[in-house]
N, C-alpha and C positions, 0 to 999 in steps of 0.2 A: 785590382784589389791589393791592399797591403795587411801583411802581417806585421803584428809588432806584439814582442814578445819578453819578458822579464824572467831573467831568471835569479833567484837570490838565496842564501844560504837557510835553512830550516833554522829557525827560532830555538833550537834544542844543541843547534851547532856551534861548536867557538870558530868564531870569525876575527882571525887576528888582522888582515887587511883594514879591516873595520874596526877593530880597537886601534891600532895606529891610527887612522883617522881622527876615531874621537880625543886619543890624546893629544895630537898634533893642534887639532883646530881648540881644545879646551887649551894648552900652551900659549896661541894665540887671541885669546881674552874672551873666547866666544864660552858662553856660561849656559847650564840648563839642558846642554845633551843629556840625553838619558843612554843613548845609544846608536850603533852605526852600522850598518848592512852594506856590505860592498858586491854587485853582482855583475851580473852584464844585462845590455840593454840588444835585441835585433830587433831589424826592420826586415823586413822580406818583401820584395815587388810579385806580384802574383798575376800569370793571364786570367780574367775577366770567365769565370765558371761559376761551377755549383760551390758553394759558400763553404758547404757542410762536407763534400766529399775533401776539399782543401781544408778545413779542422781536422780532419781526421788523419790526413797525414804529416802535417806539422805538430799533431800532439801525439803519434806513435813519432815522430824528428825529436819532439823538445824529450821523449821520455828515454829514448834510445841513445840520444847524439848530442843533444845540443845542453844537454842538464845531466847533471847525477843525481837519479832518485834517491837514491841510500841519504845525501847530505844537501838537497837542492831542491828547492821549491822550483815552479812559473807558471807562470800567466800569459796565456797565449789569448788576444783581440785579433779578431780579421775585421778591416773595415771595406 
């Protein structure tokens, strides 16, 4: 099984990594950004189990460890 997980700054947050972006790339003639989220991307390799007992601890991982709830969304897929 693999995980793959998103994690990205709350809509409510200023995200300056992501305003340099969008000024950077609007600098270089790209037009019609509205806006830019910079976050991180995992993948996680998984042994071959129960689907749901592996959600359930990669999403007490993404809430505890791998994200700040207070300022950070994610989206965790097991495929």
């Amino acid at each position: 099984m693999k995980a793959k997980i998103i994690v990205t700054p709350k809509k409510a947050v200023l995200d300056p990594q992501g305003k340099t972006v969008q000024n950077t790339l609007e600098h270089m003639g790209h037009s019609g950004i509205q806006a830019v989220h910079v976050g991180k991307y995992l993948e996680i390799e998984l042994a071959d189990g129960d689907k749901e007992a592996a959600r359930k601890q990669l999403d007490e991982a993404c809430h505890r460890f791998l994200s700040n709830p207070v300022i950070e969304d994610y989206y965790l897929e097991i495929e």
